[in-house]
C-alpha positions in Angstrom: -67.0 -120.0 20.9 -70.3 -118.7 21.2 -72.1 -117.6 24.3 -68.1 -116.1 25.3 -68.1 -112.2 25.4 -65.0 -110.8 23.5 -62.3 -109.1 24.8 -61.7 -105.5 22.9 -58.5 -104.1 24.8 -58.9 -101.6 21.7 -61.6 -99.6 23.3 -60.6 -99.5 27.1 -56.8 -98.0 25.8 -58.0 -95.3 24.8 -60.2 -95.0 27.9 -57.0 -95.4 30.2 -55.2 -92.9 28.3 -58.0 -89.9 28.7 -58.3 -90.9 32.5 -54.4 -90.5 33.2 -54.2 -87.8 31.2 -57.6 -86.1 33.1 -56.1 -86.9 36.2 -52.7 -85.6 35.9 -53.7 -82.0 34.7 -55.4 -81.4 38.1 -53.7 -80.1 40.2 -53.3 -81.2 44.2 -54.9 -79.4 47.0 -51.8 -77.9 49.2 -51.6 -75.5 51.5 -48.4 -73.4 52.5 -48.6 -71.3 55.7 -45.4 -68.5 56.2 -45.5 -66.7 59.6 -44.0 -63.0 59.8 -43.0 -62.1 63.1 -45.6 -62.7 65.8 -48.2 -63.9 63.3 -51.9 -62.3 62.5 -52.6 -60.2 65.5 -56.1 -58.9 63.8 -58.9 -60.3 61.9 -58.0 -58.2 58.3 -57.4 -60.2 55.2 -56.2 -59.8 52.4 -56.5 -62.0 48.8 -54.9 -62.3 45.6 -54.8 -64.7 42.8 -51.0 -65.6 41.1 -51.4 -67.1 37.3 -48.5 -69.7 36.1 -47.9 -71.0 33.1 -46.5 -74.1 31.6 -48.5 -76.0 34.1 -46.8 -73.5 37.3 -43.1 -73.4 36.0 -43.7 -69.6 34.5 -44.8 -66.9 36.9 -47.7 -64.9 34.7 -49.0 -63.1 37.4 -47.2 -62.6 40.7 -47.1 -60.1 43.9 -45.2 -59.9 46.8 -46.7 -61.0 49.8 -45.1 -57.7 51.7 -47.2 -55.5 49.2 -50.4 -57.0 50.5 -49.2 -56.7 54.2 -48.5 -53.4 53.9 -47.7 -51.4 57.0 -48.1 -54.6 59.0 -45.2 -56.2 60.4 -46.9 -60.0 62.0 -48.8 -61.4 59.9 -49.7 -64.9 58.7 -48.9 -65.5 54.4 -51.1 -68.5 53.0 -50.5 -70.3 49.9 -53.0 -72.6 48.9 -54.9 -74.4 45.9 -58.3 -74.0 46.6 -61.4 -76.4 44.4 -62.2 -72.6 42.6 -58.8 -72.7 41.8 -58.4 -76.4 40.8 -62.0 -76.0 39.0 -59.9 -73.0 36.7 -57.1 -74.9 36.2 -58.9 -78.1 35.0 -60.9 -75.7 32.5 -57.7 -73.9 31.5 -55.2 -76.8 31.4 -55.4 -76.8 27.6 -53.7 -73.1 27.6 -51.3 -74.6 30.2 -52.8 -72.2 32.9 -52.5 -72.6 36.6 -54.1 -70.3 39.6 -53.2 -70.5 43.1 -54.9 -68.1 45.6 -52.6 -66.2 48.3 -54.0 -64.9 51.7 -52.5 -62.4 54.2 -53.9 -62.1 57.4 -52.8 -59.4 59.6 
């Protein structure tokens, strides 16, 4: 059987296996948008970063969106993943860390 290349399914397993596993520690790109009474009236805003672990089921590092408000009573809340926050949680998927950036506009 010369000339025939062979088939090593032994070396593209383990290639399979780093892919899925790459692939499922990143984390999607979503966006959640919370309205409070008549919505941003004014141009301030306001950002914070909230830290989960366990891949998000703990809360390390979390705030009340009403703290960042403040006095304001319309205002717009954003959650979001943004690819600064991905590009942390990709490096720091090993310690089980997530980041996930919140925005208030007033």
């Amino acid at each position: 059987m010369k000339g025939k290349p062979m088939n090593t399914p032994s070396r593209s397993k383990p290639f399979r296996v780093l892919t899925l596993c790459l692939l499922l520690s990143l984390p999607s790109c979503m966006v959640q948008t919370h309205t409070v009474g008549g919505g941003a009236a004014g141009t301030e805003v306001v950002e914070a970063k909230a830290w989960y672990l366990l891949w998000g089921l703990l809360p390390v590092h979390t705030f009340d969106s009403d703290s960042l408000a403040g006095t304001a009573t319309s205002y717009r809340v954003t959650t979001e993943t943004t690819f600064l926050d991905g590009l942390f949680s990709l490096l720091l998927s090993p310690l089980s860390l997530r980041m996930r950036t919140v925005r208030v506009e007033k």
